[in-house]
VMD Tcl script that draws the C-alpha trace (Angstrom):
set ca {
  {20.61 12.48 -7.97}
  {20.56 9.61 -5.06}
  {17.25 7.91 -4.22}
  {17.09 6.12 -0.37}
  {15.18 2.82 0.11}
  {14.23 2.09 3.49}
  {13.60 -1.17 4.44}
  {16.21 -2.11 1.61}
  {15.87 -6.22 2.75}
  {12.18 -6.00 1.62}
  {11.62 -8.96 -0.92}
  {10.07 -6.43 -3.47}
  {13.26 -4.32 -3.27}
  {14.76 -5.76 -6.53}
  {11.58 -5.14 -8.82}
  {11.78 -1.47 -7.99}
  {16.14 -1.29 -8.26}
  {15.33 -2.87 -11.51}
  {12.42 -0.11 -12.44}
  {14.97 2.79 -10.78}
  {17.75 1.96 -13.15}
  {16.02 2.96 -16.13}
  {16.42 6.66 -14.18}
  {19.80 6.25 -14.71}
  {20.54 8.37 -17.71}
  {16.94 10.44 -17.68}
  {17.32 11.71 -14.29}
  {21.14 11.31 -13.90}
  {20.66 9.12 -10.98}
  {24.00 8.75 -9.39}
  {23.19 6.57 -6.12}
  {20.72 4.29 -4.82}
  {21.03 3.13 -1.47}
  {19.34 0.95 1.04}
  {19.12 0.96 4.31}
  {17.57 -1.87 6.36}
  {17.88 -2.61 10.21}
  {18.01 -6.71 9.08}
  {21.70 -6.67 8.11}
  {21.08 -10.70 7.16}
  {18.23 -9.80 4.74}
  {19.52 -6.81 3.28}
  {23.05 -8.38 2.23}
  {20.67 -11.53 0.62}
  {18.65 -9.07 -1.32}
  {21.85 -7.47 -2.09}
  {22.67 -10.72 -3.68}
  {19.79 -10.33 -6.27}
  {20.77 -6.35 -6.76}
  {24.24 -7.12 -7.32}
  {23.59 -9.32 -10.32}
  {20.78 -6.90 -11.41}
  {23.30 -4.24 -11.50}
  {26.12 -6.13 -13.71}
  {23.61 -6.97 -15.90}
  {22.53 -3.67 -16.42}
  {25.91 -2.15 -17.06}
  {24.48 1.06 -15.74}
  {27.03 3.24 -13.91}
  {25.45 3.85 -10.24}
  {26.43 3.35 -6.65}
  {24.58 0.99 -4.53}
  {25.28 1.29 -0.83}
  {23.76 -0.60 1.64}
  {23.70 0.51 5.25}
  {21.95 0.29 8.78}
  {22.23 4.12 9.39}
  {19.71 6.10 8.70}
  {20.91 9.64 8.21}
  {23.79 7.96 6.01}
  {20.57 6.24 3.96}
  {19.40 10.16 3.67}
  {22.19 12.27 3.16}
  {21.93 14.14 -0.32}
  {18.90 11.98 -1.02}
  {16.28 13.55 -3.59}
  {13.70 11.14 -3.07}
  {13.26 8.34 -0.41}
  {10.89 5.79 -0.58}
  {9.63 4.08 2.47}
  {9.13 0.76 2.26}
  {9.58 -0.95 5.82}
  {7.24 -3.51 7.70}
  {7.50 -2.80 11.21}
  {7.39 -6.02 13.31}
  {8.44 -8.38 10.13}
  {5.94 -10.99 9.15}
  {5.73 -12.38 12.65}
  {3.49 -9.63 13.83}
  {1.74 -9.55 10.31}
  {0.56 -12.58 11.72}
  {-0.64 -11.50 15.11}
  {-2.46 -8.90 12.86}
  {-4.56 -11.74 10.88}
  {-5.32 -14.02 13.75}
  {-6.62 -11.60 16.46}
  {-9.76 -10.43 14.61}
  {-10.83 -13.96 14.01}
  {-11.45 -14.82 17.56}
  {-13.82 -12.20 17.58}
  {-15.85 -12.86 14.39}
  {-14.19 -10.41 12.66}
  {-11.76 -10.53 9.23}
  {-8.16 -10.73 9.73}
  {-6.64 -8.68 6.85}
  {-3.51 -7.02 6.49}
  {-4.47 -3.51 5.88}
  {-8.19 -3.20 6.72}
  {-10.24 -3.90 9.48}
  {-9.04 -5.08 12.83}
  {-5.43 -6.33 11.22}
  {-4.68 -2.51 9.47}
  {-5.44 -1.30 12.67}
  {-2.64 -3.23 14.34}
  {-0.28 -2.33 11.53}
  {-1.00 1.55 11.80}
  {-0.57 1.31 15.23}
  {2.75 -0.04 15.39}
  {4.26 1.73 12.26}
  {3.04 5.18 12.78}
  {5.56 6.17 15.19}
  {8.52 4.61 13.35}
  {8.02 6.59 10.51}
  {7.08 9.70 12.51}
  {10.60 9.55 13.43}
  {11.82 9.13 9.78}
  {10.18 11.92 8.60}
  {11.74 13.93 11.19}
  {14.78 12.98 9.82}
  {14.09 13.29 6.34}
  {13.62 16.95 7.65}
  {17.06 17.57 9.14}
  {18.60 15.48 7.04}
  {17.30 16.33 3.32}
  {14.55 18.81 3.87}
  {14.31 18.81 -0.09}
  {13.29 15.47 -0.41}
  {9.94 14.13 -1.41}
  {9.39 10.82 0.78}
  {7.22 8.17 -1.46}
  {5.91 5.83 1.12}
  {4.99 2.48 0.40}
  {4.59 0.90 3.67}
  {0.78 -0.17 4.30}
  {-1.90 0.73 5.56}
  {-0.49 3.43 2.82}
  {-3.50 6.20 3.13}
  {-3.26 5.98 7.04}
  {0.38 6.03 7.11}
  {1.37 8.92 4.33}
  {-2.09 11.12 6.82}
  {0.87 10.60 9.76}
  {3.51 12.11 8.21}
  {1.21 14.64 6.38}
  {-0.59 16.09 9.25}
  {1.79 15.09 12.29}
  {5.47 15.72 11.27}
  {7.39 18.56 10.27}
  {8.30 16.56 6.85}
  {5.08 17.40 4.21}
  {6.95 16.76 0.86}
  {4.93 13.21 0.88}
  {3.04 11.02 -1.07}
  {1.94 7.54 -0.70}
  {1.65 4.58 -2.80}
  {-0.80 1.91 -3.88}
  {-0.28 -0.41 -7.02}
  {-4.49 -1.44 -7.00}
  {-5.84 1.63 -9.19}
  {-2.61 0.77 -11.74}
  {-3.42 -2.95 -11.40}
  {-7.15 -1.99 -12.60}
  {-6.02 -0.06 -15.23}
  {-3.79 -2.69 -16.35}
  {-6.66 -5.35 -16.12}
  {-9.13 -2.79 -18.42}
  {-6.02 -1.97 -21.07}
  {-6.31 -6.05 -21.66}
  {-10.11 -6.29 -21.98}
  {-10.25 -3.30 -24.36}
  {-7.42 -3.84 -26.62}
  {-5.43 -0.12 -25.99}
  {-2.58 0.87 -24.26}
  {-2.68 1.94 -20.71}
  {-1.22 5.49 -21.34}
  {-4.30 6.22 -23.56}
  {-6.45 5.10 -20.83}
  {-7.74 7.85 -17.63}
  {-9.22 6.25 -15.13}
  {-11.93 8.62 -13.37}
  {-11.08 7.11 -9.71}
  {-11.49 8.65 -6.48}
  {-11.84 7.18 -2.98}
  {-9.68 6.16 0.02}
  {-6.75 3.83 0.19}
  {-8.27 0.45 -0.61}
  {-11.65 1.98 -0.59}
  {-12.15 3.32 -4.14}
  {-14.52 3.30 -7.27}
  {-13.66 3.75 -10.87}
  {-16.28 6.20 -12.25}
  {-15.65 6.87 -15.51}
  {-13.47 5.12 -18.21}
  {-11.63 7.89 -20.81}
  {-10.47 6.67 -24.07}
  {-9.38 9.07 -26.81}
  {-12.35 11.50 -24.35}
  {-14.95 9.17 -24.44}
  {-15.97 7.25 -21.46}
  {-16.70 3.80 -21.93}
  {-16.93 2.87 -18.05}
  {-20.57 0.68 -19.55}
  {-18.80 -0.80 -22.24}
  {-15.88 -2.36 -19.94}
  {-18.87 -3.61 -17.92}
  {-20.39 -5.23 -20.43}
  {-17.35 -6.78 -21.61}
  {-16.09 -8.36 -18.26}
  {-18.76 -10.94 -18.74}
  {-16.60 -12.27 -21.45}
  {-13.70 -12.85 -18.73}
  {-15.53 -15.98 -16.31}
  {-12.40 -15.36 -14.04}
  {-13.20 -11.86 -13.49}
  {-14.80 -12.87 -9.94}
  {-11.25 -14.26 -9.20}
  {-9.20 -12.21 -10.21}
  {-10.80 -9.28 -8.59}
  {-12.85 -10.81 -5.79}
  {-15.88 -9.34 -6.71}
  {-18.80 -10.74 -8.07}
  {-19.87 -9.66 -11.64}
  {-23.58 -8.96 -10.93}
  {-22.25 -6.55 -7.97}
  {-20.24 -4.64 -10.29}
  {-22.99 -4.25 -12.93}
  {-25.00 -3.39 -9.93}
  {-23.40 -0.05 -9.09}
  {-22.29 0.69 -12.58}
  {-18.45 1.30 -11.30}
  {-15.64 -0.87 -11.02}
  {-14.74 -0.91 -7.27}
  {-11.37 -1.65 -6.08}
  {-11.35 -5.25 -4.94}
  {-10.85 -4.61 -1.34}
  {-14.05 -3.27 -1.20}
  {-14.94 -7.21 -1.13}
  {-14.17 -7.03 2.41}
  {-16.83 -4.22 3.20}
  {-19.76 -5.81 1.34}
  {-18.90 -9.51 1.37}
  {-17.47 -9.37 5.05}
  {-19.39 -12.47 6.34}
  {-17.97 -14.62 3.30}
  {-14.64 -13.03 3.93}
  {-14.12 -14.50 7.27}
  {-15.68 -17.94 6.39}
  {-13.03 -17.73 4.15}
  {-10.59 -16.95 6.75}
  {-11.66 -18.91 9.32}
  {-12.16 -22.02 7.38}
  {-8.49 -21.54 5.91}
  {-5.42 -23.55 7.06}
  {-3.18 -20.44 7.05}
  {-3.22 -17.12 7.13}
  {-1.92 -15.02 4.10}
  {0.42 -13.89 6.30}
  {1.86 -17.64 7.40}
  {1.59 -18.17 3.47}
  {4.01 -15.25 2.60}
  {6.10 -15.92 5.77}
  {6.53 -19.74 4.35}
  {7.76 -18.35 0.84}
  {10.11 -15.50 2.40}
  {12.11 -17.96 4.62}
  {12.78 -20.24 1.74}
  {13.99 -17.50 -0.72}
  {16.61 -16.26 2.02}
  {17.21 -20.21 2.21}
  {18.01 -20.62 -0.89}
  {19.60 -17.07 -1.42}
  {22.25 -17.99 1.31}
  {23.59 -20.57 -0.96}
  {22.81 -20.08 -4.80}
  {25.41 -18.66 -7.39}
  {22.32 -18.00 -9.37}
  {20.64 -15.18 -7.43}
  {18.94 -14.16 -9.89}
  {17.24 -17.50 -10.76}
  {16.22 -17.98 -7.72}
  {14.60 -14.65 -6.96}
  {12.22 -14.98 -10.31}
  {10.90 -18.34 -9.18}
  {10.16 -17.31 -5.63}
  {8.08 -13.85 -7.26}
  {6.20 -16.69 -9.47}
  {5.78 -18.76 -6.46}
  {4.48 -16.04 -4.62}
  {2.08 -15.35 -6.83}
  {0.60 -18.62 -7.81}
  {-2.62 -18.11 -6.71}
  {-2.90 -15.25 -10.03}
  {-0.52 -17.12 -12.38}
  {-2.93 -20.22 -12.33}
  {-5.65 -17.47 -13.72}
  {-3.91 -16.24 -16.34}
  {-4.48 -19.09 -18.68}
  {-7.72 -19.08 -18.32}
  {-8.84 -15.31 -18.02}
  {-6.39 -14.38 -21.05}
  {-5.31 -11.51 -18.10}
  {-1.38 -11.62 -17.23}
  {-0.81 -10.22 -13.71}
  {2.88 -9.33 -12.75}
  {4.10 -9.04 -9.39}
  {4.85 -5.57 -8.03}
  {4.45 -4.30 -11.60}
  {1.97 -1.61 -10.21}
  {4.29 -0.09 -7.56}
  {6.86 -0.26 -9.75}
  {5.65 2.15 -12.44}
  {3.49 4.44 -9.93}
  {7.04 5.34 -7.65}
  {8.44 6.00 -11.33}
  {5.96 8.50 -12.79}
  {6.04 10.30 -9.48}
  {9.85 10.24 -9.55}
  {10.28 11.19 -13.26}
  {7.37 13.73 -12.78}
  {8.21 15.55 -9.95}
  {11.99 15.83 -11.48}
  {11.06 16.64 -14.61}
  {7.01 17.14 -14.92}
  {3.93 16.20 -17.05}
  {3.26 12.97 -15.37}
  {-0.49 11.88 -14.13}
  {-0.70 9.04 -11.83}
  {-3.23 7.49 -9.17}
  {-1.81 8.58 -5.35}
  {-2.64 9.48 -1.52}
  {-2.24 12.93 -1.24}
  {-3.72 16.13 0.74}
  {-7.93 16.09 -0.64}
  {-7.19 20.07 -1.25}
  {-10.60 20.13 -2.28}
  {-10.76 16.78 -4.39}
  {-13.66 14.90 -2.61}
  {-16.53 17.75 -1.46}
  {-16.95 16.89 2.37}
  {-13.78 16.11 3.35}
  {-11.01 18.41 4.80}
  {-8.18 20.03 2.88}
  {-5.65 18.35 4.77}
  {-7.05 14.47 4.33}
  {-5.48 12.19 2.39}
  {-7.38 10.94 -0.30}
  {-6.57 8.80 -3.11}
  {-7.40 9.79 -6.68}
  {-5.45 11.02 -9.77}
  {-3.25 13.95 -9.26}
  {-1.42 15.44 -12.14}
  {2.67 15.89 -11.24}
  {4.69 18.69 -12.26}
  {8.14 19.70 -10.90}
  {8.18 19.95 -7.18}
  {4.52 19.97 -7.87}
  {1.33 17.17 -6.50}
  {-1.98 18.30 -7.53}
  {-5.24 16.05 -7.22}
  {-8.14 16.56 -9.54}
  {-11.52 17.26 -8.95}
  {-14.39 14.73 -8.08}
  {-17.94 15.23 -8.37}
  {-21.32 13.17 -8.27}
  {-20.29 10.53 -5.81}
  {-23.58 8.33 -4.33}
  {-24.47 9.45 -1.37}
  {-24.03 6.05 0.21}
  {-20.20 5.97 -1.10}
  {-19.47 9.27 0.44}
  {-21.29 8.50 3.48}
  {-18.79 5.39 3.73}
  {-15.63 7.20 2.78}
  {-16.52 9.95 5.51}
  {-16.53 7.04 7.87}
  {-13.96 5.53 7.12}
  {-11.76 8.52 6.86}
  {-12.85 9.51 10.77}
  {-11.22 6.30 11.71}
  {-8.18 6.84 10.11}
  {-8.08 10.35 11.65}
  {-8.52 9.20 15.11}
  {-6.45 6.27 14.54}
  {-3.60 8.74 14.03}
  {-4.42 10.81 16.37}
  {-4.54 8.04 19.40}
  {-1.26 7.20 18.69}
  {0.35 10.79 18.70}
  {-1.18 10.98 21.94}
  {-0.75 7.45 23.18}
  {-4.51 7.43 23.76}
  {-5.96 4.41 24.72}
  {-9.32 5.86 24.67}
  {-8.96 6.93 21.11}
  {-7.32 3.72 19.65}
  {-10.70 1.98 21.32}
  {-12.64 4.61 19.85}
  {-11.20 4.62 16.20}
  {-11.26 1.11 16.23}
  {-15.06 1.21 16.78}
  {-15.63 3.69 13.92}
  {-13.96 1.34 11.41}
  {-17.18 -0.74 9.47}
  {-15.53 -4.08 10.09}
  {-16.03 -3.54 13.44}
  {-19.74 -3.88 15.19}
  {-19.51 -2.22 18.49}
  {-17.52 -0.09 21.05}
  {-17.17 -3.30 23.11}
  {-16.02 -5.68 20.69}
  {-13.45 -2.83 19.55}
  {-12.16 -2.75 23.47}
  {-11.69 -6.44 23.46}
  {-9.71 -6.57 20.21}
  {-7.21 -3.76 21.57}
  {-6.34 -5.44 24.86}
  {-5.90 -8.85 22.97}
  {-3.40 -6.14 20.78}
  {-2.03 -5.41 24.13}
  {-1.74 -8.50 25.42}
  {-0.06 -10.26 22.23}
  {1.97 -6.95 20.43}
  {3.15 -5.73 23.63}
  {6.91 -4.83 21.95}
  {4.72 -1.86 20.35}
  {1.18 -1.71 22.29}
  {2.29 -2.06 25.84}
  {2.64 1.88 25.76}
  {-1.85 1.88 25.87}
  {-1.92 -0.30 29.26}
  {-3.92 0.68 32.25}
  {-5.24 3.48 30.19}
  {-9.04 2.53 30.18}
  {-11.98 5.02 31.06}
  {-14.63 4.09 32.47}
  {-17.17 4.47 29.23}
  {-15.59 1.71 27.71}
  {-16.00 -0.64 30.16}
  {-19.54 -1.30 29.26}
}
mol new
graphics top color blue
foreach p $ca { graphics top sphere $p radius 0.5 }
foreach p [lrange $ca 0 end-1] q [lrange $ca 1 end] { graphics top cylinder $p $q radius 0.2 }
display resetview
């Protein structure tokens, strides 16, 4: 078996060679190998992958290359993990939005916009060559916004062997295995939702659902607030544990205070970090060393937590373990895991073809979601929303539609008007034009007003 990595000089790219290793012998991986257009980063992060690899002792090839189809050839499995524009246009994301009053986040809002925009027809064009190139293969995408990205390939390629990726739901999981004592694999969570817009339901344990009990028992944990963003008295509120980004849709005025008031962006933070790994990669013996102190640098923010909250969070731990139970399952079967995939009937109201996130079980060659039922109206109200965005969203860029962009843009719920949704576009325009320049000039007249 050979697995691709795309976007190979990514600096999560070790974490998941060291998870894909343990495929070795199960699996009888043969090859992993990366591919990254940054030559300089992906020979750094080779650095750290090298010395993972000798540690190991494992017996597997480990390519690296800046050609694509020689990334895919004979792949089984390639997993998608690029950032198109680097952190520089991360950036540009974050800031426009504030000028406007609205939040500048990396995957929602305004700032996931931007990021769909410019990334949607890159991998448009990988999936076309995953099709020529290994037809076979499943593509695992990580790249973000992950539900708006995987409904690309899904419903706008020729390449529908997909499914995307989003550590959150395992992070939860991870958080309620500490508060009630048991091990995640006897946990299911009963989770359904959107990409960064989901709820936790029910709570399964042994067939029991103790979704009230883990409520009650979060009031024991005073950092709960931080460590998920949202406020305790919310959560007891709508008796389900939300995913935390849903902080952004009901605490959006706090949110950009937050922003606003802060020095840097999260994307200036990361960008700071990133630069002084590859610093310090360029000239360290120890690569090794150096890459486990930058991933507890980078993280800082949730080690200082842990102390008090009794609550360890690792870094990348969640993507890690999600890309392997769709790996192992899909080779070999029986595996259940938290996804974006096709709805195929999952969440009533939606189409067959959206991608949805909630709990599919995984046989060979095989991705089905289960069934959801009794959502609050208000929730599936929002979803349905939110969902027509990311629809149009896709669909603006397959046609280069300006109109459509302006128009998706306004449907997101972080965004108050068709006006304000004009004005953030043509600042996109203005300051992205490497990948927005393409919607220029395009303006009718109904969204002048």
């Amino acid at each position: 078996m050979k697995i691709a990595i795309l976007g190979g000089g990514g600096t999560r790219t070790p974490l998941l060679f060291q998870g894909l290793i343990n495929l070795v012998n199960t699996l009888g991986l043969k090859e992993i190998s990366l591919m990254d257009i940054d030559e300089k980063r992906l020979m750094l992060m080779g650095k750290v992958i090298n010395s993972l690899l000798i540690k190991s002792g494992v017996d597997v090839k480990v390519p690296y290359t800046q050609n694509l189809e020689d990334c895919l050839r004979d792949s089984s499995f390639v997993i998608n993990t690029i950032r198109v524009g680097g952190e520089h246009f991360r950036i540009l994301d974050e800031k426009v939005p504030l000028k406007y009053g609205l939040i500048g986040q990396e995957t929602v809002g305004p700032g996931g916009f931007a990021m769909a925009v410019r990334t949607i027809p890159v991998v448009l064009k990988i999936a076309e060559s995953i099709h020529l190139t290994c037809p076979d293969a499943w593509l695992i995408n990580f790249s973000n916004p992950s539900g708006i990205i995987t409904q690309a390939i899904y419903t706008h390629s020729s390449h529908q062997k997909v499914v995307g990726i989003c550590d959150v739901p395992s992070s939860i999981k991870g958080i309620i295995a500490k508060i009630s004592g048991k091990k995640e694999e006897e946990i299911y969570l009963d989770y359904f939702g959107l990409n960064h817009l989901g709820w936790i339901k029910g709570v399964y344990i042994e067939g029991k659902d103790y979704l009230k009990t883990i409520i009650k028992l979060i009031s024991n944990y005073p950092d709960f607030e931080k460590l998920s963003g949202l406020p305790l008295e919310f959560v007891q509120k709508i008796e389900m544990l939300p995913n935390p980004y849903l902080y952004y849709y009901h605490f959006t005025d706090k949110a950009y205070k937050e922003m606003k008031d802060s020095q840097q962006t999260r994307g200036e933070r990361v960008r700071d970090i990133n630069l002084k790994l590859f610093e310090e990669l360029e000239k360290s013996e120890t690569p090794i060393d150096v890459y486990n102190k930058y991933i507890n640098k980078r993280e800082e923010k949730i080690n200082s937590l842990e102390i008090d909250s009794g609550i360890k969070m690792e870094e990348g731990k969640g993507y890690v373990e999600v890309a392997l139970k769709v790996i192992r399952g899909l080779s070999l079967g029986g595996e259940i895991a938290m996804v974006n995939t096709p709805n195929q009937g999952s969440i009533c109201g939606l189409n067959p073809d959206d991608i949805v996130e909630v709990p599919v079980y995984i046989g060979k060659n095989l991705i089905r979601p289960f069934s959801t039922d009794n959502i609050p109206k208000e929730i599936e109200l929002l979803i349905n929303q939110v969902k027509s965005y990311e629809r149009e969203i896709v669909e603006g860029v397959s046609k280069t539609s300006y109109d459509k962009l302006v128009s998706a843009l306004a449907k997101n719920p972080l965004v108050p008007s068709i006006k304000i949704a004009r004005k953030v576009v043509d600042e996109y325009i203005e300051v992205e034009k490497e990948y927005f320049s393409i919607y220029k000039n395009k303006t009718e007249s109904y969204l002048e007003s």
